[in-house]
N, C-alpha and C positions, 0 to 999 in steps of 0.2 A: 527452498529458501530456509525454513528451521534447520537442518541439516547445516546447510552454510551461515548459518550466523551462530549455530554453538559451536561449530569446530575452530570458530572468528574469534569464541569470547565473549560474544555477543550477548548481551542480555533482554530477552524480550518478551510481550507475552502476545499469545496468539488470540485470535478472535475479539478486539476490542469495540465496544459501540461510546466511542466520548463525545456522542452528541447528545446532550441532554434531548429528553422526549422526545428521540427517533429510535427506530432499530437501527439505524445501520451500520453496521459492522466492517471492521479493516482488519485484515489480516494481520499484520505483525504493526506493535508498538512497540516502540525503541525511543526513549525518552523523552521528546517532542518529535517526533516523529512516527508517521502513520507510512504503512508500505502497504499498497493495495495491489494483487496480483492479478492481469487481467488475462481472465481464461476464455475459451474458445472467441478468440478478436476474428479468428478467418470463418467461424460461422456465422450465419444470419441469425439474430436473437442477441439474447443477455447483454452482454458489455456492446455490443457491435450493431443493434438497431436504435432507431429513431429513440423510441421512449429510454431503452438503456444508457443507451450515451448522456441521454437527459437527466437521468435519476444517478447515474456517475457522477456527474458537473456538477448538480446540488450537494451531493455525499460530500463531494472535495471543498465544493465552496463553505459549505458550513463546519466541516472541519477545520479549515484554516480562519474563519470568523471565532472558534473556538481555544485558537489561538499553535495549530498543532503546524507542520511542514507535511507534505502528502506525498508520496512517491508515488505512482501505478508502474508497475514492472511487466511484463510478458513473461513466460515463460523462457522463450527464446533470451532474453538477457538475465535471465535468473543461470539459465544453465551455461551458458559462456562466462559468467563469472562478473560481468558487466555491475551487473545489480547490489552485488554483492561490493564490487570497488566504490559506486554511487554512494551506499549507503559507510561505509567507514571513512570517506572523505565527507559526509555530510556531519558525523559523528564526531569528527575531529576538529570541527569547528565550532558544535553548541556548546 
């Protein structure tokens, strides 16, 4: 995803937590906007169990209480290019 959004133009920084007094962190921000990339979705754990899924839902909801737009992307749409059109049409409206 860094890869396609500098060769975009793109301006971003990686690893951000703008949740006051939380860690949680999102992959790429891009000016109100948060891209979250969700890794191993076909194993059991992290993003893809019970408690995961739940600790994701909060991450998003209080990010967009925060005032941001949230993306979560797959890998699978990051590398077809998908992710990458998502986000510059999202871009070209704020």
């Amino acid at each position: 995803m860094a890869r396609q959004l500098t060769l975009a133009g793109i301006p971003f920084i990686q690893e951000l937590s703008p949740i006051p007094g939380r860690k949680f962190r999102f992959d790429f921000a891009l000016k109100n906007l948060l891209v979250e990339v969700q890794g191993g979705i076909f194993k059991y754990g992290a993003h893809s169990s019970g408690a995961g899924i739940t600790r994701d839902s909060e991450k998003s909801i209080l990010a967009q209480l925060e005032g941001w737009r949230v993306f979560p992307v797959t890998g699978e749409q990051i590398k077809s290019g998908q992710a990458l059109l998502w986000i510059q049409k999202a871009l070209s409206i704020l």
